[in-house]
C-alpha positions as CSV (number, residue, x, y, z in Angstrom):
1,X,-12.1,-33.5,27.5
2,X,-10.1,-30.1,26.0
3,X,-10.5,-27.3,27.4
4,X,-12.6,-25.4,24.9
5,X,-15.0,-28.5,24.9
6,X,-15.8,-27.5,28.3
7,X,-16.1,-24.0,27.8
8,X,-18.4,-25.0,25.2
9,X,-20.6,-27.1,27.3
10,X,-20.7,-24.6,29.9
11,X,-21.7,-22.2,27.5
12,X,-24.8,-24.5,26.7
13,X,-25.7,-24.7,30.3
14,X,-26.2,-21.0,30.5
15,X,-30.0,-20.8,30.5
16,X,-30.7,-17.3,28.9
17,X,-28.3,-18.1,26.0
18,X,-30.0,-19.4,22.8
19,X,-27.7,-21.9,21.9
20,X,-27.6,-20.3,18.1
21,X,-26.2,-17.8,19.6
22,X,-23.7,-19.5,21.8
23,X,-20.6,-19.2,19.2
24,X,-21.0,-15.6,19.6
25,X,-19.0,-15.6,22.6
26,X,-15.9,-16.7,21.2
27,X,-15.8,-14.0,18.9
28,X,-15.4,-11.4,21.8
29,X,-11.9,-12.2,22.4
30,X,-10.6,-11.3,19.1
31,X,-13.2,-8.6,18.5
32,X,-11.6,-7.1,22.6
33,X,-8.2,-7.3,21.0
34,X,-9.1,-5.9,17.3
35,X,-11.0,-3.0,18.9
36,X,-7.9,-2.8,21.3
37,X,-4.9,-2.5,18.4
38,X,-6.8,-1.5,15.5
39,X,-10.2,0.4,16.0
40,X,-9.6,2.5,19.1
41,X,-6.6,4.1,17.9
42,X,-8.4,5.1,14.2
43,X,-11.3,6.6,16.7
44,X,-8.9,8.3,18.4
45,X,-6.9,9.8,15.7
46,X,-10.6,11.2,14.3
47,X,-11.3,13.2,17.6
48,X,-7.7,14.3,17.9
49,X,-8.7,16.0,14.1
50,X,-11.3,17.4,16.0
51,X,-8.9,19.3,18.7
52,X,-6.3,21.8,18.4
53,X,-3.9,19.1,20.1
54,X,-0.4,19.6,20.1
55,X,2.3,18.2,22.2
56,X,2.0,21.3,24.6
57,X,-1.4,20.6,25.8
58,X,-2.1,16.9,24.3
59,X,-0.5,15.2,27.0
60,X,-0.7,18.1,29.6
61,X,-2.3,16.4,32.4
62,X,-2.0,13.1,34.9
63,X,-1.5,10.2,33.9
64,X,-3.3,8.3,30.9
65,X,-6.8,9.5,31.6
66,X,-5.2,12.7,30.7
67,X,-4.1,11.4,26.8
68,X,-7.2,9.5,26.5
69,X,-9.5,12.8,27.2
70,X,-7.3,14.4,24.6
71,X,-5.6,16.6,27.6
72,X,-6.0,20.5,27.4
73,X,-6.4,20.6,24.0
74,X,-10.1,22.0,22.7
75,X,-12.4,20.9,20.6
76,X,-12.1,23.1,17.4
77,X,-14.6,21.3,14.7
78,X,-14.0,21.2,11.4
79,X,-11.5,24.1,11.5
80,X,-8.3,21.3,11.1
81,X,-10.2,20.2,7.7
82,X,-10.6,23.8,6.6
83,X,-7.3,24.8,7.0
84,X,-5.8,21.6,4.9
85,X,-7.9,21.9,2.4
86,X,-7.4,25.5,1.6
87,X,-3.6,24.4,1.6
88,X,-1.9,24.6,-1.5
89,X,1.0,22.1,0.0
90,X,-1.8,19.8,0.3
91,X,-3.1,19.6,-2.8
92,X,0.4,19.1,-4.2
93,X,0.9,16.4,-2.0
94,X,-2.6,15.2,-3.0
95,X,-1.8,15.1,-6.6
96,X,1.4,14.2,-6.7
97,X,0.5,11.1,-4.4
98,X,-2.1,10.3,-7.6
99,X,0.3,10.5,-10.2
100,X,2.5,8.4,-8.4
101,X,0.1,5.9,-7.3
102,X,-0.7,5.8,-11.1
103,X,3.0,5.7,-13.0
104,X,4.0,2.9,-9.9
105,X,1.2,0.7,-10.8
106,X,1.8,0.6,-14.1
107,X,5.6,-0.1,-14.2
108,X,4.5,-2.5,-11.7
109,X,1.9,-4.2,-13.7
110,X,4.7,-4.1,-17.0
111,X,7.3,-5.8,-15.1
112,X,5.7,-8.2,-13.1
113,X,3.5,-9.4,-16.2
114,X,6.8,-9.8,-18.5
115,X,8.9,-11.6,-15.2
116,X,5.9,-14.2,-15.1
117,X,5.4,-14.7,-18.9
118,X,9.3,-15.6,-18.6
119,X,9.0,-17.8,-15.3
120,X,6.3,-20.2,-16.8
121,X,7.2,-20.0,-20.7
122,X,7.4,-24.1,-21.2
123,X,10.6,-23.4,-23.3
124,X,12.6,-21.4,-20.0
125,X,14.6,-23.7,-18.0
126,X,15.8,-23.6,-14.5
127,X,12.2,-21.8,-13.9
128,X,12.1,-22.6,-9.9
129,X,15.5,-21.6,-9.5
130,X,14.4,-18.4,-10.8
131,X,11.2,-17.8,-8.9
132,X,13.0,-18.2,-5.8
133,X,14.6,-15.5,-6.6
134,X,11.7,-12.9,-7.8
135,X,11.0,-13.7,-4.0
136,X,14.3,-12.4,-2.7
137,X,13.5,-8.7,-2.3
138,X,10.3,-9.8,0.2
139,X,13.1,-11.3,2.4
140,X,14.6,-8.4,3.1
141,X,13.6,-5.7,5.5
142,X,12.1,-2.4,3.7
143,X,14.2,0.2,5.3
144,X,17.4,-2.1,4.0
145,X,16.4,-1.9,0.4
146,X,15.4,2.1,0.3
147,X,19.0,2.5,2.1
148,X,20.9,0.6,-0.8
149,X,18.6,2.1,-4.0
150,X,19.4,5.5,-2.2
151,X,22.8,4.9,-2.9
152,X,22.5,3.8,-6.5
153,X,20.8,6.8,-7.1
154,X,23.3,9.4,-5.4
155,X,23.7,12.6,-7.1
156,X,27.8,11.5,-6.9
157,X,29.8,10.5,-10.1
158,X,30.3,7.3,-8.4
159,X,27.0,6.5,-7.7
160,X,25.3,3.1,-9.5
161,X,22.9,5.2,-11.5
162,X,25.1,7.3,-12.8
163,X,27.9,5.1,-14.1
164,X,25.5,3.2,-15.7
165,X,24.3,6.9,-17.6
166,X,28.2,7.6,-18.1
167,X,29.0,3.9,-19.6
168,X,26.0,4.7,-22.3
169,X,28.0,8.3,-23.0
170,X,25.4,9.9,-21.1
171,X,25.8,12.9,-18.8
172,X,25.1,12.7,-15.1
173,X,21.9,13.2,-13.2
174,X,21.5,15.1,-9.9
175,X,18.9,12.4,-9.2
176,X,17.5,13.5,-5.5
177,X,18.1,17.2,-6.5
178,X,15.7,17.7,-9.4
179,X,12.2,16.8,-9.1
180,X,11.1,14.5,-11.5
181,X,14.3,12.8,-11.5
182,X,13.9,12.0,-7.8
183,X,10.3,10.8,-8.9
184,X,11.6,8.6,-11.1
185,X,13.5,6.9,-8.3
186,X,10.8,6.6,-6.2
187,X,9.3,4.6,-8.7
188,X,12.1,2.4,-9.7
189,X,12.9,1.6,-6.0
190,X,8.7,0.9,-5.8
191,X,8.6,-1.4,-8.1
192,X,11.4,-3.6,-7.4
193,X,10.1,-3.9,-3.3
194,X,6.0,-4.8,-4.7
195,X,7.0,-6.7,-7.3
196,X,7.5,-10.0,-5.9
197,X,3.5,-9.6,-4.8
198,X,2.5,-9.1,-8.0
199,X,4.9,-11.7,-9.9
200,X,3.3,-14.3,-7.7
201,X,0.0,-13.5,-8.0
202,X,0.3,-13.2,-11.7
203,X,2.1,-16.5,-12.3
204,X,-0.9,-18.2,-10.0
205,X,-2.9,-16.9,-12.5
206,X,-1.2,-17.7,-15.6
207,X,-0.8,-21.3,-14.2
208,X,-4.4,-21.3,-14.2
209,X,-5.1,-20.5,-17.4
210,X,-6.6,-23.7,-19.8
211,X,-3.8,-24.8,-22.4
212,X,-7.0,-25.3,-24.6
213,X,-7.8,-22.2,-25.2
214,X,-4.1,-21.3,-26.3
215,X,-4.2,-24.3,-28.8
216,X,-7.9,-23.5,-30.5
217,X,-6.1,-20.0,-30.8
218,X,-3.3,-21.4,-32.5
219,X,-5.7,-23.1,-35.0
220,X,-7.2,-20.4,-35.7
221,X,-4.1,-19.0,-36.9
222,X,-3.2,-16.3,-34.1
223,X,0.0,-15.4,-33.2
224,X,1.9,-14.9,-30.0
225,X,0.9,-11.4,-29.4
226,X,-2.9,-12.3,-30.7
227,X,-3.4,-14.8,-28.1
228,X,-1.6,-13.1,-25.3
229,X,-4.0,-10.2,-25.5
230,X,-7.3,-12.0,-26.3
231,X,-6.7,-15.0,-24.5
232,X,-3.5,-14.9,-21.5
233,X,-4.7,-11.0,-20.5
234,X,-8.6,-11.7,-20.5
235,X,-7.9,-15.2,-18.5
236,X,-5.9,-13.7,-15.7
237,X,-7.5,-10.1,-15.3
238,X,-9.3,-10.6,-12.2
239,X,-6.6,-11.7,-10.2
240,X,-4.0,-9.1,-11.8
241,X,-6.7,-6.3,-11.3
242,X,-6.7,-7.5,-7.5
243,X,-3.5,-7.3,-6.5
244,X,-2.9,-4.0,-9.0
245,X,-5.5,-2.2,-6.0
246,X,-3.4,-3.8,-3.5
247,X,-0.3,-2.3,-4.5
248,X,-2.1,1.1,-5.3
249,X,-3.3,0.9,-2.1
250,X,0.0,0.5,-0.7
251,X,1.7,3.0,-3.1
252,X,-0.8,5.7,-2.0
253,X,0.3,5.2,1.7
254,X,4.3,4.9,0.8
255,X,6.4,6.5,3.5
256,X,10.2,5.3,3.4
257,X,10.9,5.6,-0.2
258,X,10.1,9.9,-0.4
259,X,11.6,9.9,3.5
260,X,14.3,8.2,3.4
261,X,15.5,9.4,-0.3
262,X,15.1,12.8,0.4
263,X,11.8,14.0,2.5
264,X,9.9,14.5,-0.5
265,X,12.2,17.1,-2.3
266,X,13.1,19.1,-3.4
267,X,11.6,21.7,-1.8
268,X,8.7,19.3,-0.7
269,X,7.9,19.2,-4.6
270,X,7.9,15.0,-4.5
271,X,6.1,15.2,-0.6
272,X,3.8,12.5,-1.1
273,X,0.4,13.0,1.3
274,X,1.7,10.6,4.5
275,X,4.8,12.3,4.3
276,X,3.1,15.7,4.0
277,X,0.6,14.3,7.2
278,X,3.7,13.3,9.1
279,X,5.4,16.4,8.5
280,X,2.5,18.9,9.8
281,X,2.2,16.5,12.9
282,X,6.1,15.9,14.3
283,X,7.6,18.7,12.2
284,X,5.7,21.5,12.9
285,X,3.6,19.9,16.0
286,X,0.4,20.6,14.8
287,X,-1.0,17.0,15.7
288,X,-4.8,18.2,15.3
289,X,-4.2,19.2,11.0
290,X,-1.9,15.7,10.7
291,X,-4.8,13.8,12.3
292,X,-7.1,15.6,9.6
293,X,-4.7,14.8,7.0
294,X,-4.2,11.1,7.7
295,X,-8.7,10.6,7.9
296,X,-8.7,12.7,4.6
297,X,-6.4,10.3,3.0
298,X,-8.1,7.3,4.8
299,X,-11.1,8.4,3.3
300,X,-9.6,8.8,-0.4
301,X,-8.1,5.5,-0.3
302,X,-11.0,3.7,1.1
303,X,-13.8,5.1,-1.1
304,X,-11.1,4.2,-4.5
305,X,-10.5,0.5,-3.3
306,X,-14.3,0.1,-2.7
307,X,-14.8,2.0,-6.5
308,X,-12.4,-0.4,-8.1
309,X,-13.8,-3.3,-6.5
310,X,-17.0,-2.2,-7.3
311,X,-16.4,-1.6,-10.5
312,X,-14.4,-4.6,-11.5
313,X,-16.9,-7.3,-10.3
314,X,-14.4,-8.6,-7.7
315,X,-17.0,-9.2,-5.3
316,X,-19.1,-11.1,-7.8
317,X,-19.6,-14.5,-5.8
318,X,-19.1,-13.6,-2.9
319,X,-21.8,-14.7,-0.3
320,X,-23.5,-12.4,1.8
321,X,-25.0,-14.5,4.4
């Protein structure tokens, strides 16, 4: 007899139990060890945006009891919430996060739609050759990538970006040194690390898609770009809007790409909301108004993935018992 058999049967032999009830208590292990790694610490990052912790009095103290009871730092209310909100750097770093959360997605959607129309066009040949290689960039670690596309986007004559400008008779670009250049970057180097996830969700989609309803079209006497946006877009929208709030999600949380490239310059013009978060915290050690800033965001990004869900039927289906 295995092991969990006999916890199992001891479980039954428990008198009070209801044994309806029984499978409850293999839950606890994994709900110990989510509440351990995952809910504890977003509880304690909202009291911390409740104090006026800092690492002066934060960790002033013995021991962890000391951390875990916040240290010397007092409880301040909403003051932490005030003061970021009536923060014009925040609200910059609020809207620019927006717009690029909004440009990203849609460059991602463009691309990743036009890579899978290629990959499983019956006319395209060596297409799983190719597919492994939409795949490559997910391979390869994060920090990696933003380190090379920072390079192809150096300010330098001899940087990638620029040669390609000069080879077109094009002047150079300060790239990283004027703000909406340096946006565009982000966005270029964001779209080629998410758009393996949405090439493959896309093509799942497309492969799914009955070849029925692209021959009746064809009867009827519509043409390629007729039937690819009343037949291929309406077929695969559910998926494709899925994984488009995935990636927004993700986009509105990116870190490494405005860090790494240049902290979200110039002048903290391109500082998306994270970075703006991580900034108030370690930068200027004002942990209390970073804690406030990452449950604002939280919040923002929680109640838009709920809205779009919401409003695109993706839970349609779905049981609730």
């Amino acid at each position: 007899m295995s092991t969990v058999s006999r916890v199992a049967r001891r479980v039954e032999d428990v008198p009070f139990l209801d044994k309806r009830d029984a499978s409850l208590l293999f839950v606890l292990p994994g709900l110990f060890v989510f509440s351990a790694f995952m809910l504890f610490p977003v509880l304690y990052l909202v009291g911390i945006s409740f104090t006026n912790a800092e690492p002066a009095n934060l960790f002033a103290g013995d021991g962890a009891v000391a951390v875990l009871t916040f240290g010397e730092a007092t409880f301040v209310g909403l003051e932490n919430y005030a003061s970021v909100l009536t923060d014009p750097q925040f609200w910059n770093s609020f809207g620019i996060t927006w717009l690029f959360v909004a440009t990203s997605v849609a460059l991602k959607l463009v691309l990743s739609i036009g890579i899978a129309l290629v990959v499983t066009g019956k006319r395209v040949r060596g297409k799983r050759f190719m597919r492994s290689l939409i795949i490559l960039p997910m391979g390869l670690p994060a920090i990696f990538t933003i380190t090379v596309w920072r390079g192809i986007f150096s300010s330098a004559e001899f940087g990638l970006a620029n040669q390609v400008l000069r080879s077109l008779g094009m002047g150079t670009v300060s790239w990283l040194s004027e703000r909406w250049m340096a946006f565009v970057a982000y966005n270029i180097t964001e779209a080629w690390l998410a758009y393996p996830f949405m090439v493959i969700i896309t093509v799942s989609a497309l492969q799914d898609v009955p070849d029925e309803l692209h021959e009746a079209a064809m009867v009827d006497g519509a043409g390629y770009l007729s039937r690819f946006f009343h037949v291929t877009l309406p077929s695969i929208k559910r998926p494709v809007l899925f994984a488009s709030i995935l990636t927004a999600a993700a986009s509105f949380q990116q870190f490494l790409i405005p860090y790494v490239f240049n902290e979200g310059g110039p002048a903290r013009q391109n500082e998306l909301v994270v970075v703006y978060g991580y900034r108030e915290a370690f930068s200027f050690s004002a942990y209390g108004e970073g804690a406030a800033i990452s449950i604002i965001a939280v919040a923002f990004i929680g109640a838009f993935m709920w809205l779009n869900v919401k409003r695109g039927k993706l839970a349609d289906g779905v049981s609730d018992s």
